[in-house]
C-alpha positions, 0 to 999 in steps of 0.5 A: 843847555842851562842858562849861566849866570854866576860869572862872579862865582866863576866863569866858563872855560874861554875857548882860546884857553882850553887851545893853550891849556891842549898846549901845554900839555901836547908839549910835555909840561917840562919844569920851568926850573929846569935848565934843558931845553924842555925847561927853558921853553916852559920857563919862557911860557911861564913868563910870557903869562907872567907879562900879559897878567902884569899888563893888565893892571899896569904892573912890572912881570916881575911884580906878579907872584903866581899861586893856587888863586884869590883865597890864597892871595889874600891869604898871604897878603894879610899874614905876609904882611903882619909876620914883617911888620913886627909889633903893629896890631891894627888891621882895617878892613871893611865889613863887606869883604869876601871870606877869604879875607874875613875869615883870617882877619877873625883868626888874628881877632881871635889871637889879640889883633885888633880888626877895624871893619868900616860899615859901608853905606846902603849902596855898599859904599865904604867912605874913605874918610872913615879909613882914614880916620882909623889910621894910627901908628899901630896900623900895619895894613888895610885890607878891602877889596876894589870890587863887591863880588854879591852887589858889584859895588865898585869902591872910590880908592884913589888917594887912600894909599898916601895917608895909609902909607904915611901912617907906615902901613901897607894898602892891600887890594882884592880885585879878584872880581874887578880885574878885567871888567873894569880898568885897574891901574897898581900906580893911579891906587898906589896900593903894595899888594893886589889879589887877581884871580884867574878863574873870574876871567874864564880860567880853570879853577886854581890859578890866581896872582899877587901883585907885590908892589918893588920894597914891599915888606912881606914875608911868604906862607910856603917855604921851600924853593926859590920859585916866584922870587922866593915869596911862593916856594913850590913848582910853578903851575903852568898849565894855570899860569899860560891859561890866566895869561891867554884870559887876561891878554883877552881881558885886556883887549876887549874890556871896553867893548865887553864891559858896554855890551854886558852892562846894556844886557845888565840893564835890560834885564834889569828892567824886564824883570822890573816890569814882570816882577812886581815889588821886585828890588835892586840890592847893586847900585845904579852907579859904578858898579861893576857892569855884569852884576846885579842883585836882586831881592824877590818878594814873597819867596826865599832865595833858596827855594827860587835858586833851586827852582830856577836851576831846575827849569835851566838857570844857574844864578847864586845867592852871593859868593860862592864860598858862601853859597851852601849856607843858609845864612843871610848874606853878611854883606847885604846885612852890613847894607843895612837890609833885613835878614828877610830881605838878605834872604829873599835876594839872587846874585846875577853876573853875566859874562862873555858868553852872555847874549841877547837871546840868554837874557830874554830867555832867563827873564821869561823863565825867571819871571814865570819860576818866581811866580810858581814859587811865589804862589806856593808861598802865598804871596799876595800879589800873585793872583795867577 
């Protein structure tokens, strides 16, 4: 059975999720806007799921819109806010977000929007006092996300929200990635708007939420039925809100022992790897980042060609986002860390999870250890010799 490794990307169906999900759908999946019997008992699925998404970031249930998950979310964020801001141009961003924030901030670029992209510092920190110092008048939100999902960079945003809000533009917040390994809080950051997605946390694909912070001025993408407090038209799904509501109560309950279980597996492996690996680097900082993830730069072969051998031999890690994965290109966001594109493109993502255990990670090390160096001779590295 393969080794998994790209919980960043995409975590396994959790058990307890498939039980609700095999609910569901032994119970006739009725419309939660129905006002039969069979309705009102999915309208009090959907809420419960609502509840336990809202706790998890310290959120009100009625706060939480559910829709089709972290690239719609931020989809919505980002253009929800521009269409109610009236005639406010400026957007700020950093340079390291995901693609599903990058590639609509480059469309509105491209229509006459002005785009702020803070370069981060070589760990993938963005400092908050050049935030700061790019808010005018013209600013209508800030757009960055909690948690790096390539380097697991953990962003410092506590007191961006008060001069973001006196400059009268919104504070939005992708914690797709951070949002359930680590502790988020909606009122210690202060932020309108806050992207969750469900399949991070062991959810199928296609589940996500946004939080809409009380007197946020937005308008919605889809139009059409009242649903989602008429900020997200269309029947609800519940088979993904009940399964993103058992994950996230799971999340929650566990988070702190999981978070220091992964994180010491994380470390382990780390430095196994270092002792087998000679020249091997760490891209991911050694301090608040994210506990399941690292990322690595292996010398002397290209990231490609060792991803695709590690799979082969029963590893499954990435190269960094999974929307970026088919791409050769180096990634834009350890380039923006000031690393060479050589460098960018020598380098693994490795994301652990809850289904990752001791015996996985002495077993990857092995095999990671002994792949890069069948590869690294094929590519004539100097430093292996056997």
């Amino acid at each position: 059975m393969p080794i998994f490794l790209d919980y960043n990307a995409g975590a396994p169906v959790r058990p307890e999720v498939r039980s609700a999900v095999a609910a569901v759908l032994g119970g006739g999946g009725a419309n939660p806007s129905s006002v039969h019997r069979g309705g009102q008992n999915a309208r009090r699925m959907l809420e419960q799921a609502r509840a336990e998404v809202a706790a998890l970031i310290g959120a009100a249930p009625a706060q939480i819109v559910f829709c089709s998950g972290g690239t719609e979310a931020n989809n919505a964020a980002i253009f929800g806010t521009l269409r109610a801001r009236g005639p406010r141009a400026r957007i700020i961003t950093s340079a390291i977000e995901h693609s599903s924030i990058m590639k609509p901030l480059a469309h509105l670029e491209a229509e006459g929007l002005e785009i702020i992209r803070i370069a981060p510092d070589r760990e993938g920190r963005v400092d908050p006092a050049q935030i700061r110092s790019a808010l005018d008048r013209n600013t209508a939100l800030v757009a960055i996300g909690l948690a790096n999902s390539e380097v697991g960079t953990i962003q410092n945003l506590s007191g961006l929200s008060a001069p973001i809000h006196a400059a009268g533009a919104m504070l939005h917040i992708d914690a797709a990635q951070a949002a359930g390994r680590i502790a988020v809080d909606v009122s210690r950051l202060g932020c309108d708007l806050m992207t969750l997605s469900g399949h991070k946390l062991g959810t199928p694909a296609g589940i996500g939420a946004l939080f809409v912070r009380d007197g946020a001025n937005m308008t919605p993408l889809l139009f059409g039925g009242p649903q989602e407090r008429g900020l997200r038209a269309g029947t609800p799904n519940l088979i993904g809100a009940v399964a993103f509501g058992v994950a996230a109560a799971i999340a929650r309950e566990r988070m702190e022992q999981e978070a220091g279980r992964i994180a010491a597996l994380r470390d382990t492996m780390l430095e196994r790897l270092c002792a087998a690996i000679p020249g091997l680097e760490l891209n991911s900082p050694r301090r608040e980042v994210l506990p399941n993830t690292l990322n690595l730069r292996f010398p002397g072969v290209r990231g490609e060609t060792l991803l695709i051998a590690l799979d082969l031999a029963g590893v499954q890690v990435s190269m960094g986002s999974a929307c970026a994965a088919g791409a050769v290109e180096p990634s834009h966001v350890l380039l923006a860390m000031g690393r060479s594109p050589a460098a960018a493109r020598s380098s693994l993502r490795i994301s652990l999870g809850y289904g990752t255990g001791a015996r996985e990670v002495e077993d990857a090390c092995g095999i990671i250890a002994s792949v890069w160096r069948r590869v690294a001779r094929a590519e004539n590295h100097p430093q292996v010799t056997a």
